[in-house]
PAVEXRO-420107 format. One line per field, with one value per residue (C-alpha): z, y, x; residue in one letter. Coordinates in Angstrom, 2 decimals. Example, Ala and Ser with C-alpha at 12.3 -4.5 7.8 and 13.67 -1.06 7.14 Angstrom:
<recs>
pz	[7.80 | 7.14]
py	[-4.50 | -1.06]
px	[12.30 | 13.67]
type	[A | S]
</recs>
This chain:
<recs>
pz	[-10.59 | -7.00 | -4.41 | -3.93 | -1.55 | 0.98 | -0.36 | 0.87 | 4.40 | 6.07 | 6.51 | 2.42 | 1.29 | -2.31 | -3.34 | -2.22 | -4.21 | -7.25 | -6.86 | -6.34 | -9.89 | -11.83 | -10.81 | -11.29 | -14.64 | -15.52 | -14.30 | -16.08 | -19.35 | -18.19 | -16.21 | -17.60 | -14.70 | -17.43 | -17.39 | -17.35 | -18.53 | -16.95 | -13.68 | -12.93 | -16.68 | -16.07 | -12.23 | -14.18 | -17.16 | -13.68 | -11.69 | -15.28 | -16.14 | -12.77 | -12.24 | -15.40 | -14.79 | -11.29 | -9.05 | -7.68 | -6.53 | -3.73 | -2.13 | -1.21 | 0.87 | -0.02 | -2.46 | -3.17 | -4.42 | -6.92 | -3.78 | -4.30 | -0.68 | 1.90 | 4.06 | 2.58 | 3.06 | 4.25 | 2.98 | -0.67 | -0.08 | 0.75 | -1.92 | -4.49 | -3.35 | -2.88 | -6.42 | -7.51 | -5.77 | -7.35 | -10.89 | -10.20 | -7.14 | -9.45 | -10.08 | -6.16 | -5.45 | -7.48 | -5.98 | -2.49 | -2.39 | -4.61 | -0.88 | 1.74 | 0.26 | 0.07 | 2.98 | 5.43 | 3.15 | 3.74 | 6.44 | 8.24 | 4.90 | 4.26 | 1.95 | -0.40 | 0.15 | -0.85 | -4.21 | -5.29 | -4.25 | -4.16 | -7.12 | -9.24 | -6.93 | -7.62 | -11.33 | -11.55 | -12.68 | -9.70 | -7.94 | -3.88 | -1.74 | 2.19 | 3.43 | 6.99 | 7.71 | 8.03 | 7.57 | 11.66 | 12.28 | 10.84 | 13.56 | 16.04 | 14.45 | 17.27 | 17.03 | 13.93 | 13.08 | 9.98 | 11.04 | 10.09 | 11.12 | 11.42 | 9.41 | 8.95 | 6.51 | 5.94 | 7.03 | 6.64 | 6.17 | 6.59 | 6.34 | 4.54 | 4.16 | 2.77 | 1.74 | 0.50 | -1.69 | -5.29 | -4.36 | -7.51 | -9.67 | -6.78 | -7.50 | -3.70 | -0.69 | 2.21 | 5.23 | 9.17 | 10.46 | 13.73 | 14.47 | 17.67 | 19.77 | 22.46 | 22.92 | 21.27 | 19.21 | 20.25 | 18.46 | 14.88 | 12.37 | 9.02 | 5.67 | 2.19 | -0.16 | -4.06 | -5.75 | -7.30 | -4.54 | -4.68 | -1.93 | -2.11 | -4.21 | -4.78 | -3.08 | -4.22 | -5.91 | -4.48 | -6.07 | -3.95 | -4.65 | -6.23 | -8.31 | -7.40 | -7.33 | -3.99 | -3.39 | -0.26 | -0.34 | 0.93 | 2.19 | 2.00 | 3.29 | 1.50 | 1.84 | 1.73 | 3.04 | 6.27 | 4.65 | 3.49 | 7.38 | 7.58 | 11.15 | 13.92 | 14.45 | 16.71 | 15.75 | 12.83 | 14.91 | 15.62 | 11.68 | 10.57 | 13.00 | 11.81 | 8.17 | 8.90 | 10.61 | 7.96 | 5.15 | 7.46 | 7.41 | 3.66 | 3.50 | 5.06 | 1.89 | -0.88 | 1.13 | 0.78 | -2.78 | -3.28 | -1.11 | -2.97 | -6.33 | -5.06 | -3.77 | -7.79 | -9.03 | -6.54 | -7.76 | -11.08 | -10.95 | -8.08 | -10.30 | -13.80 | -12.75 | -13.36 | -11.25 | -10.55 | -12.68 | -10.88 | -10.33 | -7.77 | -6.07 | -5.40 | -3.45 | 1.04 | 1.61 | -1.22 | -0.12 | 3.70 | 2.02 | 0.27 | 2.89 | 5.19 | 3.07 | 1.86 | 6.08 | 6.37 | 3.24 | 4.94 | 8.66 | 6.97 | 5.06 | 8.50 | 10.27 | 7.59 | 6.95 | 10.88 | 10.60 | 8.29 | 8.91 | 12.32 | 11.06 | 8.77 | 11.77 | 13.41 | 15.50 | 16.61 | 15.14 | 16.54 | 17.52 | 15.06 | 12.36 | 13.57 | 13.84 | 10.02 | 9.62 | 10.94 | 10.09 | 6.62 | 5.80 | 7.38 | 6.24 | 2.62 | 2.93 | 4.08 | 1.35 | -1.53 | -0.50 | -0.59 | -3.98 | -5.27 | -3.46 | -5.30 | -8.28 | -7.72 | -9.92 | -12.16 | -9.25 | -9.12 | -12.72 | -13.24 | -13.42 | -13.13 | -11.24 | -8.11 | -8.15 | -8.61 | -5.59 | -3.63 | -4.58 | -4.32 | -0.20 | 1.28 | 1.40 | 3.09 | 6.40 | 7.32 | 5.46 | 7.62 | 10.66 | 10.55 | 11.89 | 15.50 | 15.64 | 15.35 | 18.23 | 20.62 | 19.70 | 20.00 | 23.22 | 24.98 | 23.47 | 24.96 | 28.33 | 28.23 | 28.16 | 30.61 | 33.09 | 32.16 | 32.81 | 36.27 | 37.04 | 36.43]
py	[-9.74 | -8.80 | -11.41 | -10.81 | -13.23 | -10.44 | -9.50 | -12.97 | -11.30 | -10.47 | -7.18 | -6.57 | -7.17 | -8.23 | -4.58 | -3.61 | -6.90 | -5.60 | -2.10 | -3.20 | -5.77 | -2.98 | -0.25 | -3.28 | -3.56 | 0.51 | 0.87 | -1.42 | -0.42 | 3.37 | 4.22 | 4.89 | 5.79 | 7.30 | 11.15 | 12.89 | 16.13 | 18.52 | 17.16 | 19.59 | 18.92 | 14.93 | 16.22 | 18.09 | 14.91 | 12.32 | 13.92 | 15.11 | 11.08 | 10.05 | 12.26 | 10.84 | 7.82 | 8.16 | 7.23 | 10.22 | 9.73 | 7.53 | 10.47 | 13.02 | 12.06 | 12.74 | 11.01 | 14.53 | 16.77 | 13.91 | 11.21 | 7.45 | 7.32 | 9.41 | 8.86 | 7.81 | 4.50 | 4.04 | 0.64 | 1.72 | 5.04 | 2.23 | -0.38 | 2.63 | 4.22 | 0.90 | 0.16 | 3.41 | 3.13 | 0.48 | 1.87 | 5.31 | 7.58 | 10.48 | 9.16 | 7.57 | 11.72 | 13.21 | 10.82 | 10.88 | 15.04 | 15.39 | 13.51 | 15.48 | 18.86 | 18.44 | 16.56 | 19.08 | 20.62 | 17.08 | 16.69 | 20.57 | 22.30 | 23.66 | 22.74 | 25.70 | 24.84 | 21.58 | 22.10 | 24.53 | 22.47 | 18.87 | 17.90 | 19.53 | 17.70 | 14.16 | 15.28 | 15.74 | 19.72 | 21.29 | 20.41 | 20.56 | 21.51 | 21.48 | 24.08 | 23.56 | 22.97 | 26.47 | 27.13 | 26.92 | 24.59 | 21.08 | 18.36 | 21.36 | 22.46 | 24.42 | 26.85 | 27.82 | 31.93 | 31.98 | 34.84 | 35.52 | 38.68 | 39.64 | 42.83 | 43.51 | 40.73 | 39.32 | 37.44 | 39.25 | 36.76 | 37.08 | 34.94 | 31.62 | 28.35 | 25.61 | 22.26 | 22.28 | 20.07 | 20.73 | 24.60 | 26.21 | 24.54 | 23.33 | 25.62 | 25.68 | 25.10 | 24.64 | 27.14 | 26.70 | 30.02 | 31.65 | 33.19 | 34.29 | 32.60 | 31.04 | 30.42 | 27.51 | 24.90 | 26.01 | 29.33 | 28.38 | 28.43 | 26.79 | 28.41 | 27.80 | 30.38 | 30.29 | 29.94 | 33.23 | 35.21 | 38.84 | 38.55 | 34.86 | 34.20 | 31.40 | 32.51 | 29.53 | 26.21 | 23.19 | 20.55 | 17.30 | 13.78 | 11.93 | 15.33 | 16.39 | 19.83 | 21.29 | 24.86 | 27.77 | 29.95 | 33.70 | 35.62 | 39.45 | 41.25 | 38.29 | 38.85 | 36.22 | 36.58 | 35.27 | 32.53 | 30.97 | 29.59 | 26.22 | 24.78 | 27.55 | 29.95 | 28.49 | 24.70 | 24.65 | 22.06 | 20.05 | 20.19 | 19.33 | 16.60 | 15.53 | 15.68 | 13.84 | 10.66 | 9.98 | 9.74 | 8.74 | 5.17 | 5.33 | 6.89 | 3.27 | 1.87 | 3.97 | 2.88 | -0.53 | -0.44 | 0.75 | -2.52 | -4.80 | -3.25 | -3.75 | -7.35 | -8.29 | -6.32 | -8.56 | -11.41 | -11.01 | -10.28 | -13.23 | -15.41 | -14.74 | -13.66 | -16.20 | -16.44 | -18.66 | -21.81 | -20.75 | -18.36 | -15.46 | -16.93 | -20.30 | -18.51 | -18.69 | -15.24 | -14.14 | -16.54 | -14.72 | -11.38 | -12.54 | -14.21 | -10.54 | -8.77 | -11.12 | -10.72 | -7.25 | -6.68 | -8.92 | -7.19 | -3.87 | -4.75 | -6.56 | -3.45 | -0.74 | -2.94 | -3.21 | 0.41 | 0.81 | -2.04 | -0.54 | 3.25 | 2.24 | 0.23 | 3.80 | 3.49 | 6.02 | 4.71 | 7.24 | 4.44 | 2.03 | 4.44 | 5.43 | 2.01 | 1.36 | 4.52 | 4.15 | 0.27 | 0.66 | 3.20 | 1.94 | -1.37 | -0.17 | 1.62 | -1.60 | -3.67 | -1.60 | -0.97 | -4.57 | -4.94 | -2.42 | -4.56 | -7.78 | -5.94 | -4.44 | -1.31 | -2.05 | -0.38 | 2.39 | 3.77 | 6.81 | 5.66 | 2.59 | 1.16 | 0.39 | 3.15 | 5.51 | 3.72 | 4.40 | 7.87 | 8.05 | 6.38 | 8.55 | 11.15 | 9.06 | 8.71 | 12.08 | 13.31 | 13.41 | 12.47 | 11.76 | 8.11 | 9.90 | 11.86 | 8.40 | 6.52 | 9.30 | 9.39 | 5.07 | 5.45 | 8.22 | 6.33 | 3.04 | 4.92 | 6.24 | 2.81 | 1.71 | 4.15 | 4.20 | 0.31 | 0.88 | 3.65 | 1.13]
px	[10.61 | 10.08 | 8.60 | 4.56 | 3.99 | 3.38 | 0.52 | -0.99 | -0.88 | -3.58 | -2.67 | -4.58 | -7.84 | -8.69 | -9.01 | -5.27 | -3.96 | -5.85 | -4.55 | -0.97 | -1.49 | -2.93 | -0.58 | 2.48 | 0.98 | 0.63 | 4.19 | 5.86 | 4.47 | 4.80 | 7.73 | 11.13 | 13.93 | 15.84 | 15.38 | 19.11 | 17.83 | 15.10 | 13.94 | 11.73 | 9.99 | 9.89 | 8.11 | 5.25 | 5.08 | 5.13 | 2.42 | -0.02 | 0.58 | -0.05 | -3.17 | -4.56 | -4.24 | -6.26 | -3.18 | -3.68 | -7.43 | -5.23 | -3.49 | -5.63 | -9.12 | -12.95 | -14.60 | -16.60 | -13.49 | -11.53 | -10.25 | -10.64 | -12.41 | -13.61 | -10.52 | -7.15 | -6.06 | -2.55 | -2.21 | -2.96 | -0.76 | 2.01 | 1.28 | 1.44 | 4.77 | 6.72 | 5.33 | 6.12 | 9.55 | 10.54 | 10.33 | 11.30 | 12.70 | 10.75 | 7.94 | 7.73 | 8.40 | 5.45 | 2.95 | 4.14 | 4.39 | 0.69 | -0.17 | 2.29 | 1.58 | -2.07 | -2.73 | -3.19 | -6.12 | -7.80 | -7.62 | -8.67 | -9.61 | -12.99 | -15.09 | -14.31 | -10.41 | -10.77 | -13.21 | -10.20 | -7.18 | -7.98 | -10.13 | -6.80 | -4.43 | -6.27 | -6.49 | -3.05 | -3.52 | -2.05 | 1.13 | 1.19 | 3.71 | 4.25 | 6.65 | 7.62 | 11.12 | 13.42 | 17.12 | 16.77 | 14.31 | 13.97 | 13.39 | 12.46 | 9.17 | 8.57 | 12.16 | 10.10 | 10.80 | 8.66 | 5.80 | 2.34 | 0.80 | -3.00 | -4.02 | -7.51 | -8.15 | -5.37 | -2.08 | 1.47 | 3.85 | 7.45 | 10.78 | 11.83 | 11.61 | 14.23 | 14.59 | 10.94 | 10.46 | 8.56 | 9.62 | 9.98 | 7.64 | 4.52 | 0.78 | 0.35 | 2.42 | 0.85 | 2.56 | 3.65 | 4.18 | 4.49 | 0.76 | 1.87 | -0.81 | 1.13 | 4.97 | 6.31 | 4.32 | 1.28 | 1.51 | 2.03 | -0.96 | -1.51 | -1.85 | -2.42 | -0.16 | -0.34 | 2.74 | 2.32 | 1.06 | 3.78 | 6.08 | 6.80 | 9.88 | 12.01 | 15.29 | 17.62 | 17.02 | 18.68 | 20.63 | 21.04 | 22.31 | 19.08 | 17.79 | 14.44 | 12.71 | 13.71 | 14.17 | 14.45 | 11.26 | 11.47 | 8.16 | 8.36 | 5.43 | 3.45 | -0.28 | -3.09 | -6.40 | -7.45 | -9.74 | -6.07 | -5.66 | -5.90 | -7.82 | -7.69 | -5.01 | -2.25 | -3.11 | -0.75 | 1.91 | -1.12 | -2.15 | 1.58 | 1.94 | -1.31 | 0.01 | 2.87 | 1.35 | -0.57 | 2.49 | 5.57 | 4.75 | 4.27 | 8.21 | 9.38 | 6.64 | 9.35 | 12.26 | 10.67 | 9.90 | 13.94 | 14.94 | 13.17 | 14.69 | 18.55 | 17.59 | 16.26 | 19.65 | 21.73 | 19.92 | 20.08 | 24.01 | 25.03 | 23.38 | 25.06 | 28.18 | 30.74 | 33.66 | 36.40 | 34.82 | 31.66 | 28.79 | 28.90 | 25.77 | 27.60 | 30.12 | 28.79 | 29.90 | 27.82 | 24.75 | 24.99 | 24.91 | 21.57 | 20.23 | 20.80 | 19.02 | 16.23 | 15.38 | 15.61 | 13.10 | 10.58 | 11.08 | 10.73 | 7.89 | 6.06 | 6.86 | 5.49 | 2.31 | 1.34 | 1.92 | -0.47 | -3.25 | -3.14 | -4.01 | -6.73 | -8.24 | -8.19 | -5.51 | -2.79 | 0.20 | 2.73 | 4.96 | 4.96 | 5.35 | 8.69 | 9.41 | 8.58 | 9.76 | 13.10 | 14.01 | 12.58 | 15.14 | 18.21 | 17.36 | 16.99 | 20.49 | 21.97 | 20.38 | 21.12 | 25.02 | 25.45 | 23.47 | 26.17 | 29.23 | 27.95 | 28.17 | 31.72 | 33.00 | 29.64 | 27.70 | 29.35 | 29.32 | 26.99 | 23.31 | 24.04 | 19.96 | 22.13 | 23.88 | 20.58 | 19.18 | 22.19 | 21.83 | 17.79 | 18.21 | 20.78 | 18.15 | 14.68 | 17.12 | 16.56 | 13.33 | 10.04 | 11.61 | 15.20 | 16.58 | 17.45 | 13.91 | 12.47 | 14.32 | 13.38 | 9.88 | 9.78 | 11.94 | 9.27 | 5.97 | 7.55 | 8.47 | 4.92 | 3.10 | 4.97 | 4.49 | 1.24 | 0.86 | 2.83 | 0.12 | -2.76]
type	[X | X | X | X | X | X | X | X | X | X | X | X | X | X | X | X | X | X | X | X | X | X | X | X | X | X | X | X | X | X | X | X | X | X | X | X | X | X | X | X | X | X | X | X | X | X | X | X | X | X | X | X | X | X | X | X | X | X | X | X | X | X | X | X | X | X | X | X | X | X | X | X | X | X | X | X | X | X | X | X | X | X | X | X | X | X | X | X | X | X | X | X | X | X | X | X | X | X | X | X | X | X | X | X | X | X | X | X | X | X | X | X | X | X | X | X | X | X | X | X | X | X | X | X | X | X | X | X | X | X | X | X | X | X | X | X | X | X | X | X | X | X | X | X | X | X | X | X | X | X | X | X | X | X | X | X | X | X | X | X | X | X | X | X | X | X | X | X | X | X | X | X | X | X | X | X | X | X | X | X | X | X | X | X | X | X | X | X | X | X | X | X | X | X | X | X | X | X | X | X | X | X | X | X | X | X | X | X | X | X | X | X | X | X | X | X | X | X | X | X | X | X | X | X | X | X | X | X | X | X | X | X | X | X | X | X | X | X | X | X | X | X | X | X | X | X | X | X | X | X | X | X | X | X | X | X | X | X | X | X | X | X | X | X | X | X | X | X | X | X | X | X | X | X | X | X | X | X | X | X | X | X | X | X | X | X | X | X | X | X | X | X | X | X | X | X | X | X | X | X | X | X | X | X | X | X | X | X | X | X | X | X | X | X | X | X | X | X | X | X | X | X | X | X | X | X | X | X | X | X | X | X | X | X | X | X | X | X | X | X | X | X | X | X | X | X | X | X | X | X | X | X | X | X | X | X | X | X | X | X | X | X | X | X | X | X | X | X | X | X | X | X | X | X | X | X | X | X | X | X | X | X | X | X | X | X | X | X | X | X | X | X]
</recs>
């Protein structure tokens, strides 16, 4: 059983201790990791389980249409997906995208978007998406080509999107395109598309290492009405980035939640693995190994809970969510490759938990931000403050 002793930090209060028990509790009587068939099918059981279970309340905000509270609290968004984590990459997935795909719409929807959209998100009867990134734009939002053009009373939208993830079986996804407002970021707008709107198609499902529902999305004189815009036209980078602050400090909570998995697996083997008249655990080099990654769990979890104490204070936590961001994930690589060393040619046998894990990590490097995104954004926020402090 993973160490709790963190949640003794004053970063909680009682209610986030209580959440993190009775979700620890739901879990472990709930969650199986073992689904080697249809992924897309044990998505759909995840999130309907999930929404039923009010987990979902958690992810999206406003208390009015199905959220837990009025504004979502990052340190419960983090509690549940390192919880979640921990049991399942899947099940970690559907929570965490019911929250990405519908975030936007909580944050800049109106009132009529978010009756529609959120109350079935928090119940678990819709399934969000958020469909940004482009077969030529990822980390440069702004090199975005995807277009949406005015028509009377609608939007045209043409072009395609990739690596989106619950493409091909999300209700919803919510859009970037190019409105045309201004060059660059500041003329892209934000939409909300239904999945079966004509002229959106699902060009090409995507297989990658840790399966989950990820597909390429292609927009062929799609038309939605111009009540689908979400904010003002040409705010849409402002709405993503938006989007994204609020959930890339709970991606270091998942990579987290992974750690602290490979740490009990490394555990569990050093310490009944006999070898040489003694156990694996006696052994220094296997003691420095433990000792390395015991640290990195607790820096990663310091890191992602200041990130997150700091944003539910009301705080713009640009900065040190990369830095959870970033260390989290690395850290979690690190931790769970030498979980699968201590357990030698064990690890690497197919589903295997470490070798899941080392599967299910590869891919939260480069997600919502990828490692090198996040040292240039710490490096300029840090340059900032400084010149900033040099100007005052």
């Amino acid at each position: 059983m993973s160490d709790k002793s963190y949640l003794d930090w004053p970063f909680f209060d009682d209610r986030h201790r209580q959440l993190q028990a009775d979700l620890e509790r739901w879990a472990s009587a709930n969650i199986s990791d073992d689904h080697h068939g249809d992924t897309d099918a044990a998505c759909r059981d995840f999130v309907t389980r999930l929404g039923a279970a009010g987990w979902l309340r958690y992810a999206v905000g406003g208390s009015a249409h199905g959220g837990q509270y009025d504004v979502i609290d990052t340190r419960a968004i983090c509690l549940l997906r390192e919880t979640l984590a921990r049991h399942s990459g899947l099940a970690d997935f559907a929570f965490a995208m019911q929250g990405l795909g519908s975030g936007a719409i909580t944050l800049h929807g109106t009132a009529a978007q978010k009756q529609r959209y959120l109350t079935r998100v928090a119940a678990g009867e819709a399934i969000a998406a958020f469909a940004l990134s482009e077969p030529g734009s990822g980390s440069d939002v702004a090199a975005m080509s995807c277009a949406a053009r005015a028509e009377g009373d609608e939007y045209v939208l043409d072009g395609e999107k990739t690596w989106i993830s619950n493409g091909g079986i999300a209700d919803f996804y919510v859009l970037f395109a190019r409105s045309g407002e201004a060059p660059g970021s500041r003329g892209l707008s934000a939409f909300i598309v239904d999945a079966a709107t004509p002229g959106l198609e699902i060009a090409e499902r995507i297989n990658v290492i840790a399966p989950h529902p990820l597909a390429r999305l292609r927009f062929t004189n799609c038309r939605i009405p111009k009540s689908a815009m979400l904010g003002a036209p040409g705010q849409g980078f402002k709405v993503a980035m938006q989007t994204l602050d609020i959930f890339r400090t709970s991606v270091a909570a998942a990579a987290l939640g992974f750690a602290r998995h490979a740490l009990d697996e490394a555990l569990r083997r050093a310490t009944t693995r006999p070898m040489f008249n003694q156990m694996l655990a006696d052994f220094q080099i296997t003691q420095t190994k433990l000792a390395q990654m015991a640290t990195g769990v607790d820096v990663s979890a310091l890191l992602t809970y200041r990130a997150a104490w700091l944003r539910d204070q009301g705080q713009n936590v640009t900065r040190e969510a990369a830095m959870a961001k970033m260390t989290a994930t690395e850290t979690a690589q690190q931790v769970i490759d030498a979980a699968l060393q201590i357990w030698g040619g064990l690890g690497v046998v197919s589903e295997h938990p470490v070798e899941r894990l080392y599967r299910e990590i590869r891919a939260l490097r480069i997600y919502e931000g990828a490692t090198e995104v996040q040292q240039l954004i710490i490096a300029r926020q840090t340059l900032s403050a400084y010149e900033q402090e040099l100007r005052t």
